[in-house]
C-alpha positions as CSV (number, residue, x, y, z in Angstrom):
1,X,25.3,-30.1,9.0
2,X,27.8,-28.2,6.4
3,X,29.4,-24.8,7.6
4,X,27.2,-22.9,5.8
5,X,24.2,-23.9,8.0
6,X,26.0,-24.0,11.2
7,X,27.2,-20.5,10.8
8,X,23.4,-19.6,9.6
9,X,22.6,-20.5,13.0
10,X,24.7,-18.3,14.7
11,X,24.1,-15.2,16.2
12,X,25.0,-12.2,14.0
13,X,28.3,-10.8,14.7
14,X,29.9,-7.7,14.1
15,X,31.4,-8.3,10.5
16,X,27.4,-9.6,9.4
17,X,26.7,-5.7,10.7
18,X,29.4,-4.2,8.8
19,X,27.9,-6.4,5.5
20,X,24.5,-5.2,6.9
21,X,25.5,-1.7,6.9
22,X,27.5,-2.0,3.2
23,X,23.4,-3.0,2.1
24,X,21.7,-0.9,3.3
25,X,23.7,2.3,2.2
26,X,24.1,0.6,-1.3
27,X,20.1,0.3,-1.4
28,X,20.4,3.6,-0.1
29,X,22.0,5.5,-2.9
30,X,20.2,3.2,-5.7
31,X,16.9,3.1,-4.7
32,X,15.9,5.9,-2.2
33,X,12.7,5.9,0.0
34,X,10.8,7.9,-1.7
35,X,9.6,11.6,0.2
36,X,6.6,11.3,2.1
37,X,6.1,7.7,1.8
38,X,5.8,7.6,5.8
39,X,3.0,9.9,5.7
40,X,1.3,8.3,2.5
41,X,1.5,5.0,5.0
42,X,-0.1,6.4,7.7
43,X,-2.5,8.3,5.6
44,X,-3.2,4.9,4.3
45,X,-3.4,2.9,7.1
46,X,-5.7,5.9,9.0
47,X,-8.3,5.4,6.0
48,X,-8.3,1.3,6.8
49,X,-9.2,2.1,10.5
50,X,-11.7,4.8,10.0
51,X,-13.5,3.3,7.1
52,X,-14.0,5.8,5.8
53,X,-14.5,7.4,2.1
54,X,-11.5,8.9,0.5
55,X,-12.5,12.3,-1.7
56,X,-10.9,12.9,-4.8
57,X,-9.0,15.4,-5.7
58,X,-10.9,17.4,-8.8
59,X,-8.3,18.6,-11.8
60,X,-9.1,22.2,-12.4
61,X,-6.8,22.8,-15.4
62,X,-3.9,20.6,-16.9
63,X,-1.3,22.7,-15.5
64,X,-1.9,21.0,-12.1
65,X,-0.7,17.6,-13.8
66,X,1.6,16.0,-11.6
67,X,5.1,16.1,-12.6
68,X,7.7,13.4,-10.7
69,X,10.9,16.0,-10.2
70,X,8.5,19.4,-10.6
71,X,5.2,20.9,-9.3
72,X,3.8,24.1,-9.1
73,X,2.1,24.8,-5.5
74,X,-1.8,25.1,-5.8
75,X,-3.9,28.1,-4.3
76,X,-7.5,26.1,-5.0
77,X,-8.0,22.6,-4.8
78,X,-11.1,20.7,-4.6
79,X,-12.2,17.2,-3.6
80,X,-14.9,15.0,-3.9
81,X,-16.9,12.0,-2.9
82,X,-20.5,11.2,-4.2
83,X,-21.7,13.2,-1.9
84,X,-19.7,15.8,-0.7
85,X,-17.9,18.5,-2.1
86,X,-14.8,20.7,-0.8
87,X,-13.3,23.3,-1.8
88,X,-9.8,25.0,-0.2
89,X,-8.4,28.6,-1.0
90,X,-4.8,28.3,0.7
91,X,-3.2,31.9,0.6
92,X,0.8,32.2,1.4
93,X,0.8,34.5,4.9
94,X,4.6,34.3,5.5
95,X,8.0,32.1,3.9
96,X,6.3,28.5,5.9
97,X,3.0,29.3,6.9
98,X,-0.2,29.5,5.0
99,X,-4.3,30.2,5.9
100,X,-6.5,27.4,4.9
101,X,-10.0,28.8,4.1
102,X,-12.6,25.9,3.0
103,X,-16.3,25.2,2.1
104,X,-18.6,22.1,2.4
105,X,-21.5,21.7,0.5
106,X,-22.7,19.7,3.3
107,X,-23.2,21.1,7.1
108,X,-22.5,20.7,10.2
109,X,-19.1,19.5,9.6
110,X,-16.4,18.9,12.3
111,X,-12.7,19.5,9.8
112,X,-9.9,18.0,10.9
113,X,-6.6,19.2,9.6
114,X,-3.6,16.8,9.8
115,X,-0.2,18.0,9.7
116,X,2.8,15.7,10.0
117,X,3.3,15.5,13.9
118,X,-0.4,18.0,15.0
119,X,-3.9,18.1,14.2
120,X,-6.3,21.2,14.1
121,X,-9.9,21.5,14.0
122,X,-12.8,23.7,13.1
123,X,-16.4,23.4,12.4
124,X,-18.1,24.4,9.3
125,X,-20.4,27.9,9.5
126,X,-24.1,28.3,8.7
127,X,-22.8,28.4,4.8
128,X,-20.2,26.1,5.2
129,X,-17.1,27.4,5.2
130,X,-14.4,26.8,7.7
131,X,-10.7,28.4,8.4
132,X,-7.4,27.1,9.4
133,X,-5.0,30.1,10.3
134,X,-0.8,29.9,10.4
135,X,-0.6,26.3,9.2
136,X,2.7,25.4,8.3
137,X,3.7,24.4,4.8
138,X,3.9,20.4,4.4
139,X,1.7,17.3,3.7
140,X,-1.6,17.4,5.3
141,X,-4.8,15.9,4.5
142,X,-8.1,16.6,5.9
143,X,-10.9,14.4,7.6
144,X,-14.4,15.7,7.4
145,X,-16.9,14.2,10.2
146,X,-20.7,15.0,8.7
147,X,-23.3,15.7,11.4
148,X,-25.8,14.6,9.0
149,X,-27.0,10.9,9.0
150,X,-25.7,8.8,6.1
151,X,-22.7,10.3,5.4
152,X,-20.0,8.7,6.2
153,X,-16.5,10.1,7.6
154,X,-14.7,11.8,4.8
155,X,-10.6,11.2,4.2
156,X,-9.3,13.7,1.3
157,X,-5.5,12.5,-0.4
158,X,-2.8,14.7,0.9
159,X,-1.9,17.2,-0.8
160,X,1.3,19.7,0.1
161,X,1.0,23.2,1.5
């Protein structure tokens, strides 16, 4: 056995931490985790468990283009599957909080909002609509459980408040 294999074998010591450490804040400063890539895991890995459909988000206008460094905040958005459609007005009541008003073209729905560390719920209305009052600005996606046979559970991409 050489010396580089027997110290490969060796438990890691406190000058393999410091190198370690040296790494990680070099990988760090080059090649930052990206914002929100924690919740797009989860997000994802929620979708695998539920099975179920994910909605698309529907481009209104080409302002609403996604830009890497830039966005401009929505106030409508709307997803959809092949059989569902949603629609959200999100209106700004305060500096972090917003109202969440939606409609489903399907009902009864149970909505499920998901912030980052809380859910909320609501149930559609005899036309479909729904409301979500002080929720606080962030990623959230919603997950839409159809009373009506055939449809499946409903998983919309996150979008930010």
């Amino acid at each position: 056995m050489n010396e580089e294999e027997r110290m490969a074998l060796e438990p890691l010591d406190e000058q393999d931490a410091r190198i370690l450490e040296s790494l990680r804040e070099m990988w760090d400063a080059k090649d930052p985790v990206p914002d929100g890539i924690t919740d797009r895991i989860g997000f994802a890995m929620s979708v695998a468990l539920l099975e179920a459909e994910v909605a698309r988000i529907v481009e209104e206008s080409e302002a609403l283009a996604a830009v890497r460094s830039t966005y401009e905040r929505a106030t409508s958005v709307t997803f959809e599957t092949s059989s569902v459609t949603t629609m959200l007005d999100i209106d700004e009541v305060g500096p972090d909080t917003v109202d969440v008003t939606g409609w489903v073209s399907v009902k009864p729905v149970e909505v499920e909002l998901r912030e980052q560390h809380r859910s909320s719920f609501a149930h559609t209305d005899s036309n479909g609509r729904f409301e979500f009052r002080a929720i606080r600005r962030g990623l959230v996606h919603l997950v839409l459980r159809p009373s009506e046979q055939g449809i499946r559970t409903i998983i919309t991409p996150a979008i930010e408040l």
